[in-house]
N, CA, C and O atoms as a printed pandas DataFrame, in Angstrom:
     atom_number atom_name residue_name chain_id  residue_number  x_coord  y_coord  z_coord
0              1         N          UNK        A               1  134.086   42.445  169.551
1              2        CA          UNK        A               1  134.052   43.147  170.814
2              3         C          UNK        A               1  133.165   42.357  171.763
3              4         O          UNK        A               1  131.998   41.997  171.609
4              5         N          UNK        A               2  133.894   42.196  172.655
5              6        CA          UNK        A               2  132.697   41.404  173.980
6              7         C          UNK        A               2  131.925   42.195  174.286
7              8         O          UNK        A               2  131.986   43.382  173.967
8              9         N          UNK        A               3  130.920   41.593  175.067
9             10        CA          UNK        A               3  129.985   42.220  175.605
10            11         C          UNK        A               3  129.806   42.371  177.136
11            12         O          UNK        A               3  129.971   41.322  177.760
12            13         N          UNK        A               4  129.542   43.325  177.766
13            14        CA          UNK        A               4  129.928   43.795  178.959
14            15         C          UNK        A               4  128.935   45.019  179.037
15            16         O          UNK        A               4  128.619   45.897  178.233
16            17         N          UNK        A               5  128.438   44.608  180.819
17            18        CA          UNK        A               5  127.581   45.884  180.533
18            19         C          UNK        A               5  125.815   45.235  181.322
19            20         O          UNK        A               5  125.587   44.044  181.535
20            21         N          UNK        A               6  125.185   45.962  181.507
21            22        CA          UNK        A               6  123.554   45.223  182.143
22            23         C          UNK        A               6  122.705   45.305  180.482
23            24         O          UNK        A               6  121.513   45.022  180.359
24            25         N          UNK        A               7  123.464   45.678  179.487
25            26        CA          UNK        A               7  122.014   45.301  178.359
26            27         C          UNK        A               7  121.899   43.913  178.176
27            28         O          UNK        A               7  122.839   43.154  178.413
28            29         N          UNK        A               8  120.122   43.302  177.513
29            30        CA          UNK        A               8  120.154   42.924  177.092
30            31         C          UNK        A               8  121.414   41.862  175.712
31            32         O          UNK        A               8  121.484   42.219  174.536
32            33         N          UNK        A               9  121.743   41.362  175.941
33            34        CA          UNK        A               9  122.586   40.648  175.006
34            35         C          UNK        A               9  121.926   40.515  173.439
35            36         O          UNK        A               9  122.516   40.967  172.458
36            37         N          UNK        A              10  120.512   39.775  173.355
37            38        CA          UNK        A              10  119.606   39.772  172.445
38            39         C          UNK        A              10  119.290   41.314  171.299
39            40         O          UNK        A              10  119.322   41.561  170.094
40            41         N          UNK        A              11  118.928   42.201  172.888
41            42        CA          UNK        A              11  118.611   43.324  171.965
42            43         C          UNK        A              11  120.055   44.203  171.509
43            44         O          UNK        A              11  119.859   45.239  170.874
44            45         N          UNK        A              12  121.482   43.818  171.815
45            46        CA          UNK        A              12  122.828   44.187  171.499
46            47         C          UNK        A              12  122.804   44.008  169.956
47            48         O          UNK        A              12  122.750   44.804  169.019
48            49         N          UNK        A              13  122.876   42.362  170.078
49            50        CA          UNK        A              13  122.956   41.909  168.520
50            51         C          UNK        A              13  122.066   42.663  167.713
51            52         O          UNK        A              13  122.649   43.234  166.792
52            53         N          UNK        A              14  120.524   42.897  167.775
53            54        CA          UNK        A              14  120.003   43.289  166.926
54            55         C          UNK        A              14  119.904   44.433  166.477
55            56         O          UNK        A              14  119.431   44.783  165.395
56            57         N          UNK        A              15  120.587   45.387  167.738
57            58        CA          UNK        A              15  120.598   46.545  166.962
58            59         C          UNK        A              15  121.891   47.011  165.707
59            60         O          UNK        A              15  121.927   47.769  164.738
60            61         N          UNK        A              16  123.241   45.689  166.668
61            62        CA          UNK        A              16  124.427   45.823  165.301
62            63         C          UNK        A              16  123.654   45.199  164.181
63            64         O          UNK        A              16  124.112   45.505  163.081
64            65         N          UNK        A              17  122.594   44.397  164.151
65            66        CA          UNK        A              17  122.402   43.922  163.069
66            67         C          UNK        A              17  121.404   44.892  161.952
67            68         O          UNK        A              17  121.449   44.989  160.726
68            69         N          UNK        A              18  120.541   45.517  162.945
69            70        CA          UNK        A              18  120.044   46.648  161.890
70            71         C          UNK        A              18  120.812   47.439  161.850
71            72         O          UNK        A              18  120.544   48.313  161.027
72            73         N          UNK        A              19  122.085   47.626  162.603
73            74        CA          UNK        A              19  123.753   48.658  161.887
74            75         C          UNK        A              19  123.609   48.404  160.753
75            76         O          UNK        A              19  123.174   49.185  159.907
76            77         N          UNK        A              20  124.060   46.925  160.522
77            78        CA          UNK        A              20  124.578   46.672  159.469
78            79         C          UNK        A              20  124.076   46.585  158.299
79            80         O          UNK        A              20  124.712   46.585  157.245
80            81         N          UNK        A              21  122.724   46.493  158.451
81            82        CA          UNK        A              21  121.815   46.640  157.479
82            83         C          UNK        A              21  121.617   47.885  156.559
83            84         O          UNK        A              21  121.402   48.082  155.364
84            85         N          UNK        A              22  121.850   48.874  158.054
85            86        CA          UNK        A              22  121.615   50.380  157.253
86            87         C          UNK        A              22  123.073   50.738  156.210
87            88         O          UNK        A              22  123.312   51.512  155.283
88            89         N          UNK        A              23  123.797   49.728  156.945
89            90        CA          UNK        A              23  125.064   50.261  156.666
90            91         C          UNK        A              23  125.149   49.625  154.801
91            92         O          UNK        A              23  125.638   50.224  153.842
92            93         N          UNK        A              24  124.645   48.584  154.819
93            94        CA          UNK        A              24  124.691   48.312  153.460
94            95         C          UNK        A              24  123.810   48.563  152.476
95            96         O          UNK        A              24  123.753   48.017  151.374
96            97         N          UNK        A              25  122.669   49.975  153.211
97            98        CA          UNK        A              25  121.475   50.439  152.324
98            99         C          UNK        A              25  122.568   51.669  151.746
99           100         O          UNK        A              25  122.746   51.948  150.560
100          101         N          UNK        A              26  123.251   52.322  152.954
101          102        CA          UNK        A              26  123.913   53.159  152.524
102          103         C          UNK        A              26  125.166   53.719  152.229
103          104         O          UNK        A              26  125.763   54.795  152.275
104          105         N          UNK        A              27  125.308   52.604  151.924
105          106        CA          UNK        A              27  126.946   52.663  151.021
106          107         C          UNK        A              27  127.035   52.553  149.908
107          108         O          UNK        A              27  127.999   52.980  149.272
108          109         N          UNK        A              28  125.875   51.847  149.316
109          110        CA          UNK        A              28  125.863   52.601  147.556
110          111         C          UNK        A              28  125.864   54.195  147.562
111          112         O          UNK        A              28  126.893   54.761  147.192
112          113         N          UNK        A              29  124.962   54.812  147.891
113          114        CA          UNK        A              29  124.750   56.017  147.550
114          115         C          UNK        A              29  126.192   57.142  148.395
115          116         O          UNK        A              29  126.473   58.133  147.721
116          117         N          UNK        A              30  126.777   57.020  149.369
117          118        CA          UNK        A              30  127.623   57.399  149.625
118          119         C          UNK        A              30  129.176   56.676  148.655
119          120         O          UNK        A              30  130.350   57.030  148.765
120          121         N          UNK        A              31  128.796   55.985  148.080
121          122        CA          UNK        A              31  129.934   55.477  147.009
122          123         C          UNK        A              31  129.997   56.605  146.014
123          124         O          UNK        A              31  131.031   57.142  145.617
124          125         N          UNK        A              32  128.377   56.991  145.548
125          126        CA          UNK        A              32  128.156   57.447  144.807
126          127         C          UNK        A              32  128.723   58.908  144.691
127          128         O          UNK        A              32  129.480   59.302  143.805
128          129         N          UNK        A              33  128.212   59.667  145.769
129          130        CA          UNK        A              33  128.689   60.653  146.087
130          131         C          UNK        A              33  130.163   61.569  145.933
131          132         O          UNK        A              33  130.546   62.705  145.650
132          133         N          UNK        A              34  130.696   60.193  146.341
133          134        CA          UNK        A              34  132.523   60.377  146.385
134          135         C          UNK        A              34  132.920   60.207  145.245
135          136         O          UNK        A              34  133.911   60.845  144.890
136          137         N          UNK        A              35  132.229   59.236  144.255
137          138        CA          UNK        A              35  132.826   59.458  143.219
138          139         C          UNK        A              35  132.396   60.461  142.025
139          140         O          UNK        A              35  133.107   60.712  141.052
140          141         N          UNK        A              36  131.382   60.878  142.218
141          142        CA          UNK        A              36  131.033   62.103  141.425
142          143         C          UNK        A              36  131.435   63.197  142.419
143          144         O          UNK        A              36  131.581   64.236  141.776
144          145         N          UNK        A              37  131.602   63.333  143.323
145          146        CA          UNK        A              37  132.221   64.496  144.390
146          147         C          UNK        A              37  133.685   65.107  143.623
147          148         O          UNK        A              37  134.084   66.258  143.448
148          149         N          UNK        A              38  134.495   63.223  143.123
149          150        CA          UNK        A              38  135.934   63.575  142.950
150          151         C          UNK        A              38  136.134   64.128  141.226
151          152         O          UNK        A              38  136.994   64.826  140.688
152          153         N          UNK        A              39  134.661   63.306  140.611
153          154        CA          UNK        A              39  135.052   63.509  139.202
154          155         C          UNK        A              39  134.388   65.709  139.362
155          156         O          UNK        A              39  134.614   66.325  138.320
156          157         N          UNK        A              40  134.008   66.196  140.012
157          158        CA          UNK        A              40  133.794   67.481  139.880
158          159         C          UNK        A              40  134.904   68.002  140.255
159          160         O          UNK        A              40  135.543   68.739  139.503
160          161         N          UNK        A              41  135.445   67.583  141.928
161          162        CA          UNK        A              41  136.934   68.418  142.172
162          163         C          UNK        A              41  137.966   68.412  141.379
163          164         O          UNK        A              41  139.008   69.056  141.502
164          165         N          UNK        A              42  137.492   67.251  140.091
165          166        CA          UNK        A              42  139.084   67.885  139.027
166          167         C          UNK        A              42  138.022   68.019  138.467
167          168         O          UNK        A              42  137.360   66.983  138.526
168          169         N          UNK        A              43  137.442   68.991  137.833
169          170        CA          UNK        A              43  136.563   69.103  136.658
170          171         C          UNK        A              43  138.000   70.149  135.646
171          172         O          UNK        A              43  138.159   70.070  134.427
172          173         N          UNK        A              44  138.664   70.847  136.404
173          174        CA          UNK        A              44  139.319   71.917  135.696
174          175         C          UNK        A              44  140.499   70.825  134.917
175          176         O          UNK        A              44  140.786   70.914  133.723
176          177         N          UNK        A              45  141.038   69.897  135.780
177          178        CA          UNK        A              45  142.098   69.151  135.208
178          179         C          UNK        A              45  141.546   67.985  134.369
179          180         O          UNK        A              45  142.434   67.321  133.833
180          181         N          UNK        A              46  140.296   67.585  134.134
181          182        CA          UNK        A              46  139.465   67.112  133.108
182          183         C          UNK        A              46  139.609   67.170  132.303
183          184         O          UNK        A              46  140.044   66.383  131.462
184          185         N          UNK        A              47  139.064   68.799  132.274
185          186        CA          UNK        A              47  138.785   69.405  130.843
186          187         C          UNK        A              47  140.136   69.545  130.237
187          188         O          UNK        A              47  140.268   69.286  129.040
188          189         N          UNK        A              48  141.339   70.001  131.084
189          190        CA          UNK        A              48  142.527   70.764  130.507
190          191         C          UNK        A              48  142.963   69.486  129.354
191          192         O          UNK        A              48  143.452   69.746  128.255
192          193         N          UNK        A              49  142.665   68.000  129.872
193          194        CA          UNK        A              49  143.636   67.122  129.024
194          195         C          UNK        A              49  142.256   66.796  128.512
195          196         O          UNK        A              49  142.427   65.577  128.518
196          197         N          UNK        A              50  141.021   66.937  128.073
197          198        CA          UNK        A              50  139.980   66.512  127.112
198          199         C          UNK        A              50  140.216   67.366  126.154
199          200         O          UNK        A              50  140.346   66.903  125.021
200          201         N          UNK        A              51  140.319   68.663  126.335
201          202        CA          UNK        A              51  140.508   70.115  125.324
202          203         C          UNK        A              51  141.595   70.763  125.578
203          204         O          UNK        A              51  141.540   71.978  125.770
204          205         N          UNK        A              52  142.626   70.170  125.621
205          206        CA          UNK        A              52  143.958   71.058  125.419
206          207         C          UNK        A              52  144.079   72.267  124.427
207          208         O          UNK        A              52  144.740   73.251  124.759
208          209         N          UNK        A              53  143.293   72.186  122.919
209          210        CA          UNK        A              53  143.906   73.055  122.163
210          211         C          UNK        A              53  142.730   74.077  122.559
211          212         O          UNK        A              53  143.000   75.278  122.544
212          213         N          UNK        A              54  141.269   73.597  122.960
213          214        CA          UNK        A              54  140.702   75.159  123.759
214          215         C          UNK        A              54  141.384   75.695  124.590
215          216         O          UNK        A              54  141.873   76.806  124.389
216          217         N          UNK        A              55  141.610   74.826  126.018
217          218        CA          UNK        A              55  142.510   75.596  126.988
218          219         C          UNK        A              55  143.522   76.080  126.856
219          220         O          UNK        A              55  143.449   77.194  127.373
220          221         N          UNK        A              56  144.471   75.916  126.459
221          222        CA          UNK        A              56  145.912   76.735  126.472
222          223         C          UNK        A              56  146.214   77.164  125.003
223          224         O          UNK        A              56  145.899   76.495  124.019
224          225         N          UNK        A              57  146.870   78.377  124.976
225          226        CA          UNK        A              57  147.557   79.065  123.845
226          227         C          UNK        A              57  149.122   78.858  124.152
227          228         O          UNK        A              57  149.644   78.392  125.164
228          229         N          UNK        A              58  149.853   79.463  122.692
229          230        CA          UNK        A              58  151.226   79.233  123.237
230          231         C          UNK        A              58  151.745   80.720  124.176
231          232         O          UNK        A              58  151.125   81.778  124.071
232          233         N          UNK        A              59  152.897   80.568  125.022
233          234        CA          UNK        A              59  153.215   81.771  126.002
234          235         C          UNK        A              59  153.849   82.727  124.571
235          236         O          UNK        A              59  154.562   82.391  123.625
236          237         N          UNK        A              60  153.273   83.899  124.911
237          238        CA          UNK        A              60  154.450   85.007  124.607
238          239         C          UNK        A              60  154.878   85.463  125.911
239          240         O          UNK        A              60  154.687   85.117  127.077
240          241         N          UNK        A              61  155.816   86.767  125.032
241          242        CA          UNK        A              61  156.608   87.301  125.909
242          243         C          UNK        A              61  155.736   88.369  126.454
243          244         O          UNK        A              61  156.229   88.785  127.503
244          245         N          UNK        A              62  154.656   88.960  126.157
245          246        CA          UNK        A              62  154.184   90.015  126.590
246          247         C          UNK        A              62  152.110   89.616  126.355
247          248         O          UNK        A              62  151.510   89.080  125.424
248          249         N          UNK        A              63  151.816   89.961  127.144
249          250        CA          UNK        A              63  149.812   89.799  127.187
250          251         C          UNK        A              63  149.234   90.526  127.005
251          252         O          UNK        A              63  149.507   91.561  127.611
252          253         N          UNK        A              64  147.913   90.557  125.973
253          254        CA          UNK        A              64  147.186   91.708  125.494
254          255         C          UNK        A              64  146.887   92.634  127.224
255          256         O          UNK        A              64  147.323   92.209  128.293
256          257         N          UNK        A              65  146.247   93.627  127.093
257          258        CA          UNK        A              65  145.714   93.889  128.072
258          259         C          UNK        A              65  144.380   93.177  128.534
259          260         O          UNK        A              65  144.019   92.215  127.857
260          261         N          UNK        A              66  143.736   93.493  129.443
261          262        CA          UNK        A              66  142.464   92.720  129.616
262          263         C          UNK        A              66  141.219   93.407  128.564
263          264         O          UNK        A              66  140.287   92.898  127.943
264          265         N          UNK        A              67  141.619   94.527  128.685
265          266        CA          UNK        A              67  140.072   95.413  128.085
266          267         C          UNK        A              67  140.108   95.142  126.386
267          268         O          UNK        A              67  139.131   95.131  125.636
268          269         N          UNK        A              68  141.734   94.897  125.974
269          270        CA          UNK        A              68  141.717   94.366  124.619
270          271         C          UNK        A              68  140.632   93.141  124.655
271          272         O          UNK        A              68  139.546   93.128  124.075
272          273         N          UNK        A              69  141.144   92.203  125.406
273          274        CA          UNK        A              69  140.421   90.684  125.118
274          275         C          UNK        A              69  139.154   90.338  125.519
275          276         O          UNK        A              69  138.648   89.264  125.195
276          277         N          UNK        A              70  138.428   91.413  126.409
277          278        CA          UNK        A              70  136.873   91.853  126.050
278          279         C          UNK        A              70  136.482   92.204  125.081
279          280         O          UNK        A              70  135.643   91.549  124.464
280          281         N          UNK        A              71  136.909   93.209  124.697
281          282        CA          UNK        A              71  136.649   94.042  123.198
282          283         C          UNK        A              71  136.875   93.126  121.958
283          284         O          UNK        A              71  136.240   93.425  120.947
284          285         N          UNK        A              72  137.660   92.105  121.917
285          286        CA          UNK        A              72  137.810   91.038  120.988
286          287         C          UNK        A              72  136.566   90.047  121.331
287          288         O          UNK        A              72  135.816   89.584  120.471
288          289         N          UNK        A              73  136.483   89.832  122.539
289          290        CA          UNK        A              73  135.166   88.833  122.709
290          291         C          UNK        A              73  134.205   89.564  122.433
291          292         O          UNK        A              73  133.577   88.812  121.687
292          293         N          UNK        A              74  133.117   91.303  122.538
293          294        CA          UNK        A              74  132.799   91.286  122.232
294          295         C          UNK        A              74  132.306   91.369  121.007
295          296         O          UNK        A              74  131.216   90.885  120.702
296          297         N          UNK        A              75  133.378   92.240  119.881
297          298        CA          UNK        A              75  133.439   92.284  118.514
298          299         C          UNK        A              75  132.847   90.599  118.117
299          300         O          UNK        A              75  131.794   90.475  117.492
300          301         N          UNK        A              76  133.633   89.408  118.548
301          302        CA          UNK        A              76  133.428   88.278  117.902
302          303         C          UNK        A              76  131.691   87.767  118.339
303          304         O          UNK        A              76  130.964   87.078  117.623
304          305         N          UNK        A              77  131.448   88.166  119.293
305          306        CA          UNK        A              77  129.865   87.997  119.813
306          307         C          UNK        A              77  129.140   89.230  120.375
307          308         O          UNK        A              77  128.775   89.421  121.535
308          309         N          UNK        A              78  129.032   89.901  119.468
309          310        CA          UNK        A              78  128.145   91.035  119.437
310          311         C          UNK        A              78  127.215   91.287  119.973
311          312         O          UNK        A              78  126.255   91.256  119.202
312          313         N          UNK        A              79  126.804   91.695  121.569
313          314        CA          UNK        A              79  125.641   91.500  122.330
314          315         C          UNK        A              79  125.071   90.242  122.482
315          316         O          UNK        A              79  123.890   89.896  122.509
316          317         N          UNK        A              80  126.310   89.494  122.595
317          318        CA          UNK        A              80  125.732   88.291  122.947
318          319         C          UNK        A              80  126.613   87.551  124.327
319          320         O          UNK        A              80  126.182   86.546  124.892
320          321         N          UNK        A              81  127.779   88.184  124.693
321          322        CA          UNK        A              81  128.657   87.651  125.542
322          323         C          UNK        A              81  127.913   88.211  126.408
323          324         O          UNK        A              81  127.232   89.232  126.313
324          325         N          UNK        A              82  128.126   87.227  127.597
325          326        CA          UNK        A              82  127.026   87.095  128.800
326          327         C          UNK        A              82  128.399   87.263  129.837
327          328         O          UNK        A              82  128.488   88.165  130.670
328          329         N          UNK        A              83  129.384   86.267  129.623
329          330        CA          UNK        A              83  130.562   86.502  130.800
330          331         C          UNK        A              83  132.130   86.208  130.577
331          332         O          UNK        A              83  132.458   85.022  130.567
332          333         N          UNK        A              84  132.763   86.831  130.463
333          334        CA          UNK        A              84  134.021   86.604  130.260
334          335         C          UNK        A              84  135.045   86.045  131.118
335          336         O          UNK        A              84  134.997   86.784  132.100
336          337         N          UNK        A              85  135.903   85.217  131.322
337          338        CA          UNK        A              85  136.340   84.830  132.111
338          339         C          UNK        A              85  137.830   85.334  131.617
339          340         O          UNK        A              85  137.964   85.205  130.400
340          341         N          UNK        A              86  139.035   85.907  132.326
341          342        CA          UNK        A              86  140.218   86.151  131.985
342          343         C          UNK        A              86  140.982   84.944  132.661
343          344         O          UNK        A              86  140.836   84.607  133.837
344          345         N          UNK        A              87  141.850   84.321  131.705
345          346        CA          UNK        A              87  143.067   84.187  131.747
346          347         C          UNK        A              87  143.798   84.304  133.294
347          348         O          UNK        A              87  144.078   85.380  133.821
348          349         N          UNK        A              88  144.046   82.946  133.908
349          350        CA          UNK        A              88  144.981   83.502  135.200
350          351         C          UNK        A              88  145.949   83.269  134.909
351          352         O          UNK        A              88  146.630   84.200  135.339
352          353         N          UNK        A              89  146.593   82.561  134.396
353          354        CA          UNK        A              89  148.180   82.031  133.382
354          355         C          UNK        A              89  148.066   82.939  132.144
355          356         O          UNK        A              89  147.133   83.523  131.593
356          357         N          UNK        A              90  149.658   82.801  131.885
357          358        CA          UNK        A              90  149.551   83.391  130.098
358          359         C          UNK        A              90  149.499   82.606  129.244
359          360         O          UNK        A              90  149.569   82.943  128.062
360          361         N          UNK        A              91  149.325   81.016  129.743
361          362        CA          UNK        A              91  149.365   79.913  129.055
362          363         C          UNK        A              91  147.947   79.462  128.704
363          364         O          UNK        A              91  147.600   78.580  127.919
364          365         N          UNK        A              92  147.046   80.454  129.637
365          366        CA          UNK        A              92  145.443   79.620  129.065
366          367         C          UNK        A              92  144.548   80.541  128.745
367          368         O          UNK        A              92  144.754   81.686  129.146
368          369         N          UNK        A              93  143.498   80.288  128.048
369          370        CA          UNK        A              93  142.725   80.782  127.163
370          371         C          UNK        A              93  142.062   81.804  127.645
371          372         O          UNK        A              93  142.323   82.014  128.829
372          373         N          UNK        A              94  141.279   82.538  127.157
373          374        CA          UNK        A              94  139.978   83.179  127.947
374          375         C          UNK        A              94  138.889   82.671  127.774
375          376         O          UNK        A              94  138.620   82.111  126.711
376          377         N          UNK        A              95  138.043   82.756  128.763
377          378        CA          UNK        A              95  136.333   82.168  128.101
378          379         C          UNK        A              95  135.418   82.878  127.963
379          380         O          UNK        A              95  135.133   83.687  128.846
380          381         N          UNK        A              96  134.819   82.794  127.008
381          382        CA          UNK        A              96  133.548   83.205  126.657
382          383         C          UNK        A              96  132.203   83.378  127.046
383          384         O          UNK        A              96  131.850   83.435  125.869
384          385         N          UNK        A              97  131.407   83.478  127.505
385          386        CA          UNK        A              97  129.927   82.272  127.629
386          387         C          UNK        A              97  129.318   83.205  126.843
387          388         O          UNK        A              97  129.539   84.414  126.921
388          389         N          UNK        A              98  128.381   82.561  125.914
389          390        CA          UNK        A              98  127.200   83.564  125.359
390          391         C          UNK        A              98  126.111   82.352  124.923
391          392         O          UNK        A              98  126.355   81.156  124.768
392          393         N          UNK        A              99  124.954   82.991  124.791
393          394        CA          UNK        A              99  123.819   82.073  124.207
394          395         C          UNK        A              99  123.415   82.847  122.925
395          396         O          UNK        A              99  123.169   84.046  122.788
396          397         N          UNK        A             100  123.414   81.724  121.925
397          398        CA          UNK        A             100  123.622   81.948  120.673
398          399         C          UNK        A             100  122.598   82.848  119.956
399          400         O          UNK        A             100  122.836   83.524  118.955
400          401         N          UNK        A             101  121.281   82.751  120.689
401          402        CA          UNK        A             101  119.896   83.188  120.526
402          403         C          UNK        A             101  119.630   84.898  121.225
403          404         O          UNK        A             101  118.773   85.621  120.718
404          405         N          UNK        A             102  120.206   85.221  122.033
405          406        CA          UNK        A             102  119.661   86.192  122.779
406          407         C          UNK        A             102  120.364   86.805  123.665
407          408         O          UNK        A             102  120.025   87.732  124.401
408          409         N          UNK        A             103  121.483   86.199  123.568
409          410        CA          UNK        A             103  122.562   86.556  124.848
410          411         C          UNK        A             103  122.184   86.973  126.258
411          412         O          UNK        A             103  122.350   88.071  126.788
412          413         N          UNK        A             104  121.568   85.723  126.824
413          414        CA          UNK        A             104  121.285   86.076  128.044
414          415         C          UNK        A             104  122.233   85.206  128.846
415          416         O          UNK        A             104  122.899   84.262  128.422
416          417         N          UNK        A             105  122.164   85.805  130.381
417          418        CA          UNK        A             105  123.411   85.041  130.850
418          419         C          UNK        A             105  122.579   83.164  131.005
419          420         O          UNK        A             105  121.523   82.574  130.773
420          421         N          UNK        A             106  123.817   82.954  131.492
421          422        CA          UNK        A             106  123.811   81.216  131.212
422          423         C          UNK        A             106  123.508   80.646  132.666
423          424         O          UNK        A             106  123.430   79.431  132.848
């Protein structure tokens, strides 16, 4: 880009030049960002192909109710389930969370 204009010419350059400076302090850390930004926005499609046989069950034709598959989570963790997560497909699991010690939430 030419230069045009009553500035200084001298003090033009130097301020693109401390641009550019900043610009290459901070483009690591904005690298950084984006790429742990993107590995969180799929965190769900991550996990689905790291743990397939946690995440998904096979479909039936018909789904417990919900209050069944509490009552199964808590029978299996007895004052210890902290939060249940249901199922938005009939294809995937429910979750659990509990702490093994005391069942407090997580």
């Amino acid at each position: 880009m030419a230069f045009t204009g009553s500035v200084d010419p001298k003090a033009y350059r130097a301020l693109w030049r401390w641009h550019f400076y900043a610009g290459l302090i901070v483009a690591p850390f904005l690298l950084i960002l984006a790429v742990t930004g993107s590995i969180y926005l799929f965190n769900d499609e991550i996990d689905d192909a790291l743990y397939p046989a946690q995440r998904f069950v096979a479909v039936h034709a018909t789904q417990v109710p919900p209050s069944r598959m509490i009552d199964a989570a808590l029978k299996a963790y007895p004052g210890a389930a902290t939060r249940i997560d249901l199922p938005g497909a009939s294809n995937r699991s429910a979750t659990v969370f509990v702490t093994p010690d005391r069942g407090e939430a997580l």
